[in-house]
N, C-alpha and C positions, 0 to 999 in steps of 0.2 A: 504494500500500500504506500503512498505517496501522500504527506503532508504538506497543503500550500500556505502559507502563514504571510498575510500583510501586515504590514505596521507604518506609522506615520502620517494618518491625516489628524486635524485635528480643526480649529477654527482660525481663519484669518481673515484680513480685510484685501478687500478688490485692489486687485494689484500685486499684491503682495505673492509670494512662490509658496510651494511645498516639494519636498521628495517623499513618495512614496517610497516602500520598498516592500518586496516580496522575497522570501524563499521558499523551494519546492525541496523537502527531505523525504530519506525513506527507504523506499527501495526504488530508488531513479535509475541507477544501471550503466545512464546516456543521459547527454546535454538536450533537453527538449526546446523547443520555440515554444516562447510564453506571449502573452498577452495580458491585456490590461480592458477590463470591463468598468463601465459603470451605471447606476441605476438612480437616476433623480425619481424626488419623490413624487408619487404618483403618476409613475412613468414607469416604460421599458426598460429594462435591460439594455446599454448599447454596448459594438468594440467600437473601441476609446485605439488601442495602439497594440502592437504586435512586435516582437522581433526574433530573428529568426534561430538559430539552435547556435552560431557560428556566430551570431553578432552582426553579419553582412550586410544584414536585410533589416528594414524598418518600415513599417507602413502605419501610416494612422489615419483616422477619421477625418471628414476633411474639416471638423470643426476645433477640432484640436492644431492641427501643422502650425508650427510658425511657433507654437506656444508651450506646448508640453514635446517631453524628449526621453523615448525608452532607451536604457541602455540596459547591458550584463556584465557581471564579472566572466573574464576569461575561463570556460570551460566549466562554471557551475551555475547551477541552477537560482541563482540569484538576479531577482533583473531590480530592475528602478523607473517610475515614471517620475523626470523633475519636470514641476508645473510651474511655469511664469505667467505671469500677468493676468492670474486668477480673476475669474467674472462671479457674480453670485450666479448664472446659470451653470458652472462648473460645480454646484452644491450636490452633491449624491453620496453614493455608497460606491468604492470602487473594489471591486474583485480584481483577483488579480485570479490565471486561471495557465493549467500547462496544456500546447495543443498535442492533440494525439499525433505520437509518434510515428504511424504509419501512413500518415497522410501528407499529400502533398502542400504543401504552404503558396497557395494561391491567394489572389485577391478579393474572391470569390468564397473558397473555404475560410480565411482568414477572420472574417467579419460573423461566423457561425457559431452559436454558440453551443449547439452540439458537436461539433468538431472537438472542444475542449473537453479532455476528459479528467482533470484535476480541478478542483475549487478551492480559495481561501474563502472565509467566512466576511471577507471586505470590511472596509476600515472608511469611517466616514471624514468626507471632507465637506466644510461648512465655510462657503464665501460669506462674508457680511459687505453690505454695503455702506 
């Protein structure tokens, strides 16, 4: 089994950053592509950011680019979303979540949320205006 653990949101004022951070423990095996979900209130579920198992690859939502930035540590299952210039519509709950490893990492799969077959229990971030 495979544990995903976020930590680091908490409250701030617009404008202001945050770094999330996630790790995926356990029985991992292999370096997975992770993603980064999140779920404002009274709302869906969206993917927020992806990147790929090597670090290579990076895609995000197009409401996020410019603003937020996934990265990993080399070769383990640790990633990060750092958030800049937070809006209070950036207010939710963000999962962070591992994509299944047998699948291919499209743009397409990527934004799926059954494609991901790990969950952390998400960690809330709260914009104030």
């Amino acid at each position: 089994q495979v544990q995903v653990v976020e930590s680091g949101g908490g409250l701030v004022q617009a404008g202001e950053s945050l770094r999330l951070s996630c790790s995926a423990s356990g029985r991992t095996g292999t370096t997975y592509a992770m993603g980064w979900f999140r779920q404002a209130p009274g709302k869906e579920r969206n993917f927020a950011a992806v990147i790929s198992w090597n670090g290579r690859e990076t895609y995000y939502a197009d409401s996020m680019e410019g603003r937020f930035t996934i990265s990993r540590e080399n070769g383990k299952n640790t990633v990060y979303l750092q958030m800049n210039a937070l809006k209070p519509e950036d207010t939710a709950v963000y999962y962070c979540a591992v994509f299944g490893p047998t699948l291919p990492l499209t743009t397409s799969t990527m934004t799926q949320q059954h494609n991901y077959v790990y969950w952390g229990q998400g960690t809330q971030v709260t914009v104030s205006s």
